[in-house]
N, C-alpha and C positions, 0 to 999 in steps of 0.2 A: 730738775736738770737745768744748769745756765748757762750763760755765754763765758761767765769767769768774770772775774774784776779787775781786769787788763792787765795781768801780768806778763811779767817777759820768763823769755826760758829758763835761764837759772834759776827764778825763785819759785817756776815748778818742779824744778828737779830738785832743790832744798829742801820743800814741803814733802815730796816723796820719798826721801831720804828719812824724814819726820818719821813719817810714815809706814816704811819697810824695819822699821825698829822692832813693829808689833804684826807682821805680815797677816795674823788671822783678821786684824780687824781692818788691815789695807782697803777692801770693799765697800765699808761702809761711810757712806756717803755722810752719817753723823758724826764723826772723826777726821772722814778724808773728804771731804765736800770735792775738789779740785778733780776729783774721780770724774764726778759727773758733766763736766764743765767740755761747752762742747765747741766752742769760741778759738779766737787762734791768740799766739802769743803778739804781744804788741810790738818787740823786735824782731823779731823772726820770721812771723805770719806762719807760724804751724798750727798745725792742729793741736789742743793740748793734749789728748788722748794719745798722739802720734809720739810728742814730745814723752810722755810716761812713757811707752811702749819699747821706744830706743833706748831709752835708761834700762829698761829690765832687761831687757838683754845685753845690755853691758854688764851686767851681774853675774854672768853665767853662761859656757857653753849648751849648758841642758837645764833650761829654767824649770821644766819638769822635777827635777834631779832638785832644785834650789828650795822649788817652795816645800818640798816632799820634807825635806829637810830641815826646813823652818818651822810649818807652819804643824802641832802639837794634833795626835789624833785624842779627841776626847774617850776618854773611858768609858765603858755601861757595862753594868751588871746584868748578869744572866737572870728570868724571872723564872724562879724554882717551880712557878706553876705549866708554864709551855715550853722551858727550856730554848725560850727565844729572847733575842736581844733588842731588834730593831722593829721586826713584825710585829702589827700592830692586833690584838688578837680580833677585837671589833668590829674592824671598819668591814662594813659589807658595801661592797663594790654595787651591785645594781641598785639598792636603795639610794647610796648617794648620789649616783646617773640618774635615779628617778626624781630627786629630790631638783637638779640642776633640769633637765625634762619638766618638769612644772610653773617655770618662771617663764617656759615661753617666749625668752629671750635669745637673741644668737650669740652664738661664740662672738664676736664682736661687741656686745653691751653687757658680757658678764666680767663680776669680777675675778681676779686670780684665783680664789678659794673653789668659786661658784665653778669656774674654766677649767679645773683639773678635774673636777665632778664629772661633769658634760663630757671629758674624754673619757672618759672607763666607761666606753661602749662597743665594747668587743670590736672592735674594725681592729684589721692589721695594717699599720705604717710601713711606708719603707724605712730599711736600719734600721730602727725599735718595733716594731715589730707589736705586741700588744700592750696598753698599759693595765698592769695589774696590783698597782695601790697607790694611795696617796699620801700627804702630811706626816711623814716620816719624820720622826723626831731625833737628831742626832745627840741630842744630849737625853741625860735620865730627868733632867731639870731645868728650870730658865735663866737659873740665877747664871749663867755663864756667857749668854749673849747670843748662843749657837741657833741657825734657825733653823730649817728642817726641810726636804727631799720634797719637792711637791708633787712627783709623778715617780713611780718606776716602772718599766716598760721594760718585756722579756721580747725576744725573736727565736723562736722556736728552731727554725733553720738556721741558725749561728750558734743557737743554745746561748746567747748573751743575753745580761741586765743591762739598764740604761738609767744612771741618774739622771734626774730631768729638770733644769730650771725653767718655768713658764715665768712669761711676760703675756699682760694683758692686753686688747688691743691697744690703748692711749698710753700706756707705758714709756716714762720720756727718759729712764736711766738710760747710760748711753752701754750700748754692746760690750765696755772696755770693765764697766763695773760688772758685768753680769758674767762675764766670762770669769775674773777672778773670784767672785763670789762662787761659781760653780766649781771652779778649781781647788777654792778652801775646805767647801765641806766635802770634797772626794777624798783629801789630804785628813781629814777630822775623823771622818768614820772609819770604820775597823771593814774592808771592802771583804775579807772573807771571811766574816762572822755574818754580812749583811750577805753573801751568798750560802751560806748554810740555813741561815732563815728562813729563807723561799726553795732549798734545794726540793722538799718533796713532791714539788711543783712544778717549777721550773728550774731543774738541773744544769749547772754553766763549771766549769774551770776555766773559762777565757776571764781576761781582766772586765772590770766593769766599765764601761761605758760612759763621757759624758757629755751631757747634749742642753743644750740649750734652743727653747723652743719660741719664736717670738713670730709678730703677724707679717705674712709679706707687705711690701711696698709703706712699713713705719718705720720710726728713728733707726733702731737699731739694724734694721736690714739696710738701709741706708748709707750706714755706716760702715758697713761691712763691703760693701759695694766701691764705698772712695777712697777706701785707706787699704791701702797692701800691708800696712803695719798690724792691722786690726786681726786681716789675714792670717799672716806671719802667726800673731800671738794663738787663733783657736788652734792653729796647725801646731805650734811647738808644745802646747798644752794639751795638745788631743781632743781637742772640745770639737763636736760637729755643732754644727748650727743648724736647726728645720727650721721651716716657713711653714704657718699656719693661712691658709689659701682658700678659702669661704668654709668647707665642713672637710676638708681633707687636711693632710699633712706633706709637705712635698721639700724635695732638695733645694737647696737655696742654689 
């Protein structure tokens, strides 16, 4: 994440213009660098994240409705041996929590991989409720770019899933990429084929859920705290935001 190379506002709104040509790969800061760019405009003095934010709503009453529309759900085959698509049929949840238990390390010096591990410890969160899988792969293959679900999380009392983007603790993308990124792959996946998945399980007809999980009092909380823009956008997306708070999970 940087300060930016002191551009003024129009030639961030240029570059994301560029940029919304291809809306699935909008997020990716290898493409869209300016994403991450957390510096203000040289004319202006915005924030440039604030400067993105008012553009994309000028795209659209229901930016919901926009990117739904834009951005392509990848396909996957059904696998004729479990009749599942997205479910992973391997992953055994307490092994990998025991494996992430063994480094001895805390949720603060793990990394993402290790940090989704370390949560599939039966505790119940408020809003999502338990996490029960990880590394979720939204495509059948890599060759397309698509990355993959790092948490999903049931609430027993709502009967709701919850896709779940984690951020590590030293994590410097800024809030504005992570939100779109968790927005593309909700738009990518087929949400009720990944609810038949886990129905025998955990049973939902509500929509799926998306949440973005990062540590209290780092960049991204931060950011979320100065800009009502930033606001605005989890709100019009639907996106909750938690705070990870020493070994709990709590509302931002």
């Amino acid at each position: 994440m940087g300060k930016g190379k002191n551009y003024n506002r129009n030639e961030i709104i240029d570059r994301l213009k560029t940029g919304l040509k291809t809306p699935s790969t909008l997020y990716k800061p290898s493409e869209n660098e300016y994403i991450n760019y957390t510096g203000k405009t040289k004319d202006t003095k915005e924030l440039y994240y604030d400067v993105i934010i008012r553009h994309l709503f000028s795209l659209s009453d229901n930016l919901d409705e926009y990117f739904r529309g834009k951005i392509k759900k990848i396909s996957r085959k059904m696998r004729e041996r479990d009749n599942k698509v997205y479910r992973v049929a391997d992953h055994d949840l307490k092994k990998a929590n025991q494996e992430a238990v063994k480094t001895e390390k805390t949720l603060q010096q793990m990394g993402e991989r290790m940090l989704a591990k370390a949560l599939l410890n039966n505790k119940t969160y408020p809003i999502i409720g338990k996490m029960i899988d990880y590394e979720i792969p939204i495509n059948d293959e890599n060759c397309d770019g698509a990355g993959s679900i790092d948490l999903l999380a049931y609430n027993s009392s709502t009967k709701t899933l919850s896709i779940i983007e984690l951020k590590k603790f030293d994590n410097k993308e800024t809030l504005l990429r992570t939100i779109l990124e968790i927005n593309t792959y909700y738009c990518q996946i087929d949400t009720e084929q990944l609810k038949l998945d886990y129905m025998d399980k955990y049973p939902t007809n509500e929509n799926i859920k998306k949440v973005i999980l990062v540590f209290k009092g780092q960049s991204q909380h931060t950011q979320y705290c100065i800009s009502t823009f930033v606001q605005y956008l989890a709100k019009e997306l639907q996106v909750t935001i938690l705070l990870i708070d020493e070994e709990e999970i709590v509302k931002i």
